[in-house]
PyMOL Python script that loads the backbone (N, CA, C, O; Angstrom):
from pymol import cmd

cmd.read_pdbstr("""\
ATOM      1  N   UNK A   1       2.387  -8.989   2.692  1.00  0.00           N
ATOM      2  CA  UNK A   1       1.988  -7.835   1.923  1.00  0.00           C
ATOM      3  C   UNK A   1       2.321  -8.056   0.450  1.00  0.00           C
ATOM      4  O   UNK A   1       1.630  -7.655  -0.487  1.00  0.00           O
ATOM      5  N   UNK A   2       3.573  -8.808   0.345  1.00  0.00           N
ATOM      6  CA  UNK A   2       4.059  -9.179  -1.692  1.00  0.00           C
ATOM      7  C   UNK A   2       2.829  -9.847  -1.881  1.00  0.00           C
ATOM      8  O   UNK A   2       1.817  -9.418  -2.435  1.00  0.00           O
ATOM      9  N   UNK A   3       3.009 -10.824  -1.415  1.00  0.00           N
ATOM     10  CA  UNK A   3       1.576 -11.496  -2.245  1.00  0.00           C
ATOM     11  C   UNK A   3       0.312 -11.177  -2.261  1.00  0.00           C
ATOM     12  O   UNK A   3      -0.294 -11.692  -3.200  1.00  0.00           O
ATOM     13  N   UNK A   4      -0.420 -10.405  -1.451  1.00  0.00           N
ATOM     14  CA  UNK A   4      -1.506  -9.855  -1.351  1.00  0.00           C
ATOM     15  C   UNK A   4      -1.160  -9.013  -2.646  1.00  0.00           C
ATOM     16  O   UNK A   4      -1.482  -9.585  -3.687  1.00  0.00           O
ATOM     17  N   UNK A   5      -0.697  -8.034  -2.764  1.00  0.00           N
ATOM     18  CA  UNK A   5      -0.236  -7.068  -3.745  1.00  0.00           C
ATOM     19  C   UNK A   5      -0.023  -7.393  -5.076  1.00  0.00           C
ATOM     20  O   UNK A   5      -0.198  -6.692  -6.073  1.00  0.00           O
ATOM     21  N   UNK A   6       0.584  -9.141  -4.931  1.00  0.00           N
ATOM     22  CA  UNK A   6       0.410  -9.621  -6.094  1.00  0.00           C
ATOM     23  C   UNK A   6      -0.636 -10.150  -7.238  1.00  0.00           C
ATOM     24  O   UNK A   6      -0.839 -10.290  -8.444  1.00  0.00           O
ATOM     25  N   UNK A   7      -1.217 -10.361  -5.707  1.00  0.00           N
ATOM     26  CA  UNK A   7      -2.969 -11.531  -6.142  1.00  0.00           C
ATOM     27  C   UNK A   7      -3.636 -10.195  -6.229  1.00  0.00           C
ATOM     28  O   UNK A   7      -4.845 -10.411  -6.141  1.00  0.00           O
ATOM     29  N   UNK A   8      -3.450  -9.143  -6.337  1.00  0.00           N
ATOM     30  CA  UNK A   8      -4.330  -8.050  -6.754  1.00  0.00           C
ATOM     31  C   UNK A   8      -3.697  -6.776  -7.947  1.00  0.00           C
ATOM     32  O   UNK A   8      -4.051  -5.619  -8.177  1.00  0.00           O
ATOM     33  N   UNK A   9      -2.619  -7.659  -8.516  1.00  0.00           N
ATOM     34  CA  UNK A   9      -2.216  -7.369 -10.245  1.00  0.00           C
ATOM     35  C   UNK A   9      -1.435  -6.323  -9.959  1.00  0.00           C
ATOM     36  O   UNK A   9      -1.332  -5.526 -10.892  1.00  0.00           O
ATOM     37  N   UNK A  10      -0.638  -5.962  -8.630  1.00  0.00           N
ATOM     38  CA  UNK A  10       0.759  -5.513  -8.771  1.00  0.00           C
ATOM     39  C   UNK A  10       1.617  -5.759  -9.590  1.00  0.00           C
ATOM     40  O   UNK A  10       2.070  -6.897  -9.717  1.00  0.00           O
ATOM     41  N   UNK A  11       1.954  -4.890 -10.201  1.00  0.00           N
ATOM     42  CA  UNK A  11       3.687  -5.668 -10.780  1.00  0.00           C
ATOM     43  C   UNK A  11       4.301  -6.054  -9.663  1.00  0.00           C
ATOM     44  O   UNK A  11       4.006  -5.587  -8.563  1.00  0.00           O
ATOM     45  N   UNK A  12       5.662  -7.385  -9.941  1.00  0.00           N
ATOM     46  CA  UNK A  12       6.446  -7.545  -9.372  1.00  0.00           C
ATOM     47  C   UNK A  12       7.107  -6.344  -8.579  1.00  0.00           C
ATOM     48  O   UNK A  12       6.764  -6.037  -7.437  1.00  0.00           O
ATOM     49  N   UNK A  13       7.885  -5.833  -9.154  1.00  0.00           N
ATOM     50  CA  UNK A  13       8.422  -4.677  -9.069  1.00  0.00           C
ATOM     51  C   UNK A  13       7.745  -3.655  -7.991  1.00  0.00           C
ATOM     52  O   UNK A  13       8.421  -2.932  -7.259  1.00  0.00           O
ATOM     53  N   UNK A  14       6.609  -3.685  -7.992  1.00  0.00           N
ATOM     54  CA  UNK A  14       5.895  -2.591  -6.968  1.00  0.00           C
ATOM     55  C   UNK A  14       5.941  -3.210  -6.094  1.00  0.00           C
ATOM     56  O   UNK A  14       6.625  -2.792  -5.160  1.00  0.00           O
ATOM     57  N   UNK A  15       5.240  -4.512  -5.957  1.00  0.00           N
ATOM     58  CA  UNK A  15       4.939  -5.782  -5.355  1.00  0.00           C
ATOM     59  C   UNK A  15       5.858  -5.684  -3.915  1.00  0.00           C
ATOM     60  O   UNK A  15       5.391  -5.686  -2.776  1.00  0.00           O
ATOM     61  N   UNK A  16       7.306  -5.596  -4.301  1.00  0.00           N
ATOM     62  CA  UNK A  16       8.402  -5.575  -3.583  1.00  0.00           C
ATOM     63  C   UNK A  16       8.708  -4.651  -2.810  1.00  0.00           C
ATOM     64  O   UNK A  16       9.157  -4.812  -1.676  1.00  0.00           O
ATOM     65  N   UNK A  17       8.391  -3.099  -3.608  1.00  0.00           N
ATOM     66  CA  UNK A  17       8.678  -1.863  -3.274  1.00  0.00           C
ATOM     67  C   UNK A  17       7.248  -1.486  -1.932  1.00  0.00           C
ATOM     68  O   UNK A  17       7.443  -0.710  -0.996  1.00  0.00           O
ATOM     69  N   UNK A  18       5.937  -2.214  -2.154  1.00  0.00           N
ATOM     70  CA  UNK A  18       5.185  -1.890  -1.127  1.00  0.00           C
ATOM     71  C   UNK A  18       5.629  -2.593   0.208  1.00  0.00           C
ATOM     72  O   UNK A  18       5.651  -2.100   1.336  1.00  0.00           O
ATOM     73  N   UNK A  19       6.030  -4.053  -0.245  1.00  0.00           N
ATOM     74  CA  UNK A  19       6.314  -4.747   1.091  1.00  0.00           C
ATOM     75  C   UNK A  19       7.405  -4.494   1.731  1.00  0.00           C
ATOM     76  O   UNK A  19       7.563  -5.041   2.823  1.00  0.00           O
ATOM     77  N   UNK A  20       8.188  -3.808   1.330  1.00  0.00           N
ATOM     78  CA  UNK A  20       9.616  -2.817   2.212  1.00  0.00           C
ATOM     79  C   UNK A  20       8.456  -2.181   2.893  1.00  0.00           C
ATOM     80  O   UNK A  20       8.032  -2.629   3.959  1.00  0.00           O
ATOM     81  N   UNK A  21       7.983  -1.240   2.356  1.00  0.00           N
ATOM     82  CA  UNK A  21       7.256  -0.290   3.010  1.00  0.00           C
ATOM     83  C   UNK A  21       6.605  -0.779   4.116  1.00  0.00           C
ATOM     84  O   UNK A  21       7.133  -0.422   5.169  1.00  0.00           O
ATOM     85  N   UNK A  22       5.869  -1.308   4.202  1.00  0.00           N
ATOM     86  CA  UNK A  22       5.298  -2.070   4.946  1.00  0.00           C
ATOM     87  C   UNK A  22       6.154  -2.574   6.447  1.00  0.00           C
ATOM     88  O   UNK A  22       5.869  -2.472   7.640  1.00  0.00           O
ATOM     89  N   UNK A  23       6.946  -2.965   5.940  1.00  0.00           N
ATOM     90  CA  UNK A  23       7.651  -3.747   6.481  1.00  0.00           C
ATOM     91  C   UNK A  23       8.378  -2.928   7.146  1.00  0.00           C
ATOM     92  O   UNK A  23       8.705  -3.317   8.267  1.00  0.00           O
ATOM     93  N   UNK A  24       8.859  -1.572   6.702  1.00  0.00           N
ATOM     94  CA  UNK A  24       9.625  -0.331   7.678  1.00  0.00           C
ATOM     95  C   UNK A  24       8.546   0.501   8.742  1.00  0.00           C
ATOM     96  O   UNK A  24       8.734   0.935   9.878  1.00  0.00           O
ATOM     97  N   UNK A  25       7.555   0.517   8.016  1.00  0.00           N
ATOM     98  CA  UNK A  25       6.513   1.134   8.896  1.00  0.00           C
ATOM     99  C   UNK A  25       6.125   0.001  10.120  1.00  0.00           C
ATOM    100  O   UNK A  25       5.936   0.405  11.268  1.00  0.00           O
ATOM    101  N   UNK A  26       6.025  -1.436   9.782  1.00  0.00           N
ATOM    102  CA  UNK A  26       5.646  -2.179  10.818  1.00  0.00           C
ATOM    103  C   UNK A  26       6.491  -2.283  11.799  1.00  0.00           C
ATOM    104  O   UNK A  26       6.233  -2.694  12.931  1.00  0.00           O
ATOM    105  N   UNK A  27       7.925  -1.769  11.231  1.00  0.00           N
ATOM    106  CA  UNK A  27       8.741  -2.183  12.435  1.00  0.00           C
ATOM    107  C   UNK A  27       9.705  -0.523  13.070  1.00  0.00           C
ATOM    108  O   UNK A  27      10.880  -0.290  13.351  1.00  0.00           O
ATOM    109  N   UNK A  28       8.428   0.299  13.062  1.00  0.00           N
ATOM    110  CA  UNK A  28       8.780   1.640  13.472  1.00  0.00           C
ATOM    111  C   UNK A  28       9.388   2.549  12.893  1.00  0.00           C
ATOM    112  O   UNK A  28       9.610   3.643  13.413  1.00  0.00           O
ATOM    113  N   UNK A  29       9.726   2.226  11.776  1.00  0.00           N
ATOM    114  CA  UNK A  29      10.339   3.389  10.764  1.00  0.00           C
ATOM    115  C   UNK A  29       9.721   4.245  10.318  1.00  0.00           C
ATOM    116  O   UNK A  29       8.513   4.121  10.118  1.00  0.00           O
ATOM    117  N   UNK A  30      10.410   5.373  10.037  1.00  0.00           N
ATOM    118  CA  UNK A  30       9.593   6.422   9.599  1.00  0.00           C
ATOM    119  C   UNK A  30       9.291   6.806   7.745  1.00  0.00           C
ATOM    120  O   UNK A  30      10.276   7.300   7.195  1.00  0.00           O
ATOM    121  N   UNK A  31       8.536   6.684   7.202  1.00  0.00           N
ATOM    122  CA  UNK A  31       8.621   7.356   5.643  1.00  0.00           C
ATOM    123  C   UNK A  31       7.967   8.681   5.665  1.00  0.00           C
ATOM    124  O   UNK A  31       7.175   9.248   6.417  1.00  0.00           O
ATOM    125  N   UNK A  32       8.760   9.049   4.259  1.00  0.00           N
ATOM    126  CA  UNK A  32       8.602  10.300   4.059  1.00  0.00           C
ATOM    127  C   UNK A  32       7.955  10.170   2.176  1.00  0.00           C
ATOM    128  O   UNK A  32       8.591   9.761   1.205  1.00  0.00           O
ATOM    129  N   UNK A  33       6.813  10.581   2.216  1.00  0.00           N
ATOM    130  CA  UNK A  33       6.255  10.380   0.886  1.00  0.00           C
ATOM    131  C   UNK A  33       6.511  12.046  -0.281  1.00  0.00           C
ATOM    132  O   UNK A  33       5.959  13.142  -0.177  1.00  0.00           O
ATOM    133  N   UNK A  34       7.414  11.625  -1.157  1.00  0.00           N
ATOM    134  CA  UNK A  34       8.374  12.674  -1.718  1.00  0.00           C
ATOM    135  C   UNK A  34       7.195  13.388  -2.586  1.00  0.00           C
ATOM    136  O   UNK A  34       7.000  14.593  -2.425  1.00  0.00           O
ATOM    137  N   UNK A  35       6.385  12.615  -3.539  1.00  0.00           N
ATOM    138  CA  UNK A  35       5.157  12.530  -4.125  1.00  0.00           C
ATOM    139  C   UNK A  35       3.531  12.222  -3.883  1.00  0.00           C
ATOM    140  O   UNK A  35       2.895  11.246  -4.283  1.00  0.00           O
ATOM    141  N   UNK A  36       2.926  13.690  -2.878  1.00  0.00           N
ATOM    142  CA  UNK A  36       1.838  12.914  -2.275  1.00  0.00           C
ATOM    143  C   UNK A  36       0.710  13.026  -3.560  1.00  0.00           C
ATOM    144  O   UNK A  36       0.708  13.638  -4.628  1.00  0.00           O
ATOM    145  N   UNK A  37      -0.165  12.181  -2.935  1.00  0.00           N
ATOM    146  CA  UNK A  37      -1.267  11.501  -4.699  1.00  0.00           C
ATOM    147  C   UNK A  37      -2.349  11.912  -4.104  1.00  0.00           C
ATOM    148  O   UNK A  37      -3.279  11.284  -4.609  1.00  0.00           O
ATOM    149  N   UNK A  38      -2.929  12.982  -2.903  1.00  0.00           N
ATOM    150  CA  UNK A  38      -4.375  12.649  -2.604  1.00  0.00           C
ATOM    151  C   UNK A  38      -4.616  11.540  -1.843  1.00  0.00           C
ATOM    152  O   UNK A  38      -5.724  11.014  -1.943  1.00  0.00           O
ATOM    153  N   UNK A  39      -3.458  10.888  -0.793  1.00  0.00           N
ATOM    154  CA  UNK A  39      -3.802  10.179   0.035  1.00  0.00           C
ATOM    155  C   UNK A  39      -4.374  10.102   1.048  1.00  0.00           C
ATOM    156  O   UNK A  39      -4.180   9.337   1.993  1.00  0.00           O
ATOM    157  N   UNK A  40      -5.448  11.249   0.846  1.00  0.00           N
ATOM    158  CA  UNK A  40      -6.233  11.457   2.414  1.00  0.00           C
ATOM    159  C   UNK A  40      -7.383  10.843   2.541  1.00  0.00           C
ATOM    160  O   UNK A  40      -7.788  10.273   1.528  1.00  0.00           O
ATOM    161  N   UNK A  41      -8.006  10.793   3.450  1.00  0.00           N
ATOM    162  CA  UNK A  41      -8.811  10.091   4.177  1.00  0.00           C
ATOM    163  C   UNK A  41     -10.421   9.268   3.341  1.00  0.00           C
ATOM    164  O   UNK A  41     -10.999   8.213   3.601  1.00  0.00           O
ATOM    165  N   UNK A  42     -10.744  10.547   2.107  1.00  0.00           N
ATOM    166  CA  UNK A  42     -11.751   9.624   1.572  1.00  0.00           C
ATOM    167  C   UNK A  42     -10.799   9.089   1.033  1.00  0.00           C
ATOM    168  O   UNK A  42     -10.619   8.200   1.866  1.00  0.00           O
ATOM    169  N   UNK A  43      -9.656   8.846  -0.087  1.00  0.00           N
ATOM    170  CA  UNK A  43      -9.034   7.725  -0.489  1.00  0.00           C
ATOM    171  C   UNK A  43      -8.695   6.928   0.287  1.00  0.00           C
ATOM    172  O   UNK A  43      -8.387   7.926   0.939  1.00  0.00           O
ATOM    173  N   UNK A  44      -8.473   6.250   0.797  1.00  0.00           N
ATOM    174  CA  UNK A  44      -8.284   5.379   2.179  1.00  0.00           C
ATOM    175  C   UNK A  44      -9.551   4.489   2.372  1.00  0.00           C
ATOM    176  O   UNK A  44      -9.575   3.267   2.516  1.00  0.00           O
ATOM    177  N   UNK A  45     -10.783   5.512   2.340  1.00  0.00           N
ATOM    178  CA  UNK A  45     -11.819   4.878   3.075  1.00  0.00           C
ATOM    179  C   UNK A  45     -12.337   3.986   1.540  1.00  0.00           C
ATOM    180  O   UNK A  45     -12.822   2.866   1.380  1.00  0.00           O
ATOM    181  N   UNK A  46     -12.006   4.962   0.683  1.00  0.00           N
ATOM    182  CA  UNK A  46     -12.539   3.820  -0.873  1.00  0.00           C
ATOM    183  C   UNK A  46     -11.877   2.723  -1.191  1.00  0.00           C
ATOM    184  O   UNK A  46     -12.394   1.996  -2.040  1.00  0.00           O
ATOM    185  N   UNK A  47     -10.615   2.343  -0.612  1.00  0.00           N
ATOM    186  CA  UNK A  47      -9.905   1.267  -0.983  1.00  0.00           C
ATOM    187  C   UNK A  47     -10.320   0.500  -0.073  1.00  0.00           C
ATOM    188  O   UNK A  47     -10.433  -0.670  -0.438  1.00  0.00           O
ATOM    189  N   UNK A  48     -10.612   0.731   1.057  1.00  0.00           N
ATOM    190  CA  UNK A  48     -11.188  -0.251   2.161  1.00  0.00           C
ATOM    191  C   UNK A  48     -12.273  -0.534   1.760  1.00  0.00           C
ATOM    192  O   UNK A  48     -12.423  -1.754   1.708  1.00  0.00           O
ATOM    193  N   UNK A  49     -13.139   0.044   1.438  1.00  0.00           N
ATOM    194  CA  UNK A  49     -14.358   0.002   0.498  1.00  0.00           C
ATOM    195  C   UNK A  49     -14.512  -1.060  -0.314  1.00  0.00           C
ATOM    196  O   UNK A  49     -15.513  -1.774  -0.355  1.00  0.00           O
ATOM    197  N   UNK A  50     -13.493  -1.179  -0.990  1.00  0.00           N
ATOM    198  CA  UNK A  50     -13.261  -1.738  -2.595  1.00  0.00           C
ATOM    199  C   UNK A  50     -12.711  -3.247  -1.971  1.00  0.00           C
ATOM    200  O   UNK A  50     -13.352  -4.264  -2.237  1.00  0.00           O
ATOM    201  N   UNK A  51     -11.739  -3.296  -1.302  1.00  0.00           N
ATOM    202  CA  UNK A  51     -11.598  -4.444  -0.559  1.00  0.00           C
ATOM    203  C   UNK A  51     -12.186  -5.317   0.124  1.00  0.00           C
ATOM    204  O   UNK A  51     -11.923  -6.518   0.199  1.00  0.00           O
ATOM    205  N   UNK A  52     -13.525  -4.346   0.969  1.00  0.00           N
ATOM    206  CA  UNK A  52     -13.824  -5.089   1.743  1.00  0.00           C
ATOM    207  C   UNK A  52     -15.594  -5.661   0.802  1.00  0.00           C
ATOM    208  O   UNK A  52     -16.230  -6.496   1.445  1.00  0.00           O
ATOM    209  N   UNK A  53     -16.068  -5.322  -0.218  1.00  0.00           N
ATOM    210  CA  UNK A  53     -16.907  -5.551  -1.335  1.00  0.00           C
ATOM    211  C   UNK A  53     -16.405  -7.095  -2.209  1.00  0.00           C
ATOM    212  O   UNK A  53     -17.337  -7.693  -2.747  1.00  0.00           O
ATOM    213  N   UNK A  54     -15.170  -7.640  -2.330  1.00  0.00           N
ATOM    214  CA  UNK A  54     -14.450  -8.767  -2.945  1.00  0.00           C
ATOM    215  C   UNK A  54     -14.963  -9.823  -2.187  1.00  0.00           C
ATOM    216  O   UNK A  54     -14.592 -10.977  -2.405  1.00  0.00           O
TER     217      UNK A  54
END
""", "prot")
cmd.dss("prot")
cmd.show_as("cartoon", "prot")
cmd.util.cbc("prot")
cmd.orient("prot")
């Protein structure tokens, strides 16, 4: 997930902070998003979108 994140102009810094994430969710942990951004479902489907267009 760092390097994907990277090769797509993450900062370092985030870079790191997504692949925890990742990495707690893959291995059953739970997050709690303190700041939600509009992460629902059409956003989701546009980044898959946008990804899968590259």
């Amino acid at each position: 997930m760092h390097l994907l994140a990277v090769e797509n102009g993450w900062p370092q810094k985030h870079a790191k902070k997504l692949s925890d994430l990742a990495a707690k969710i893959g291995s059953g942990g739970r997050v709690q998003i303190k700041h939600p951004r509009g992460w629902g479902e059409p956003t989701v489907a546009r980044i898959i979108a946008e990804l899968q267009s590259k």
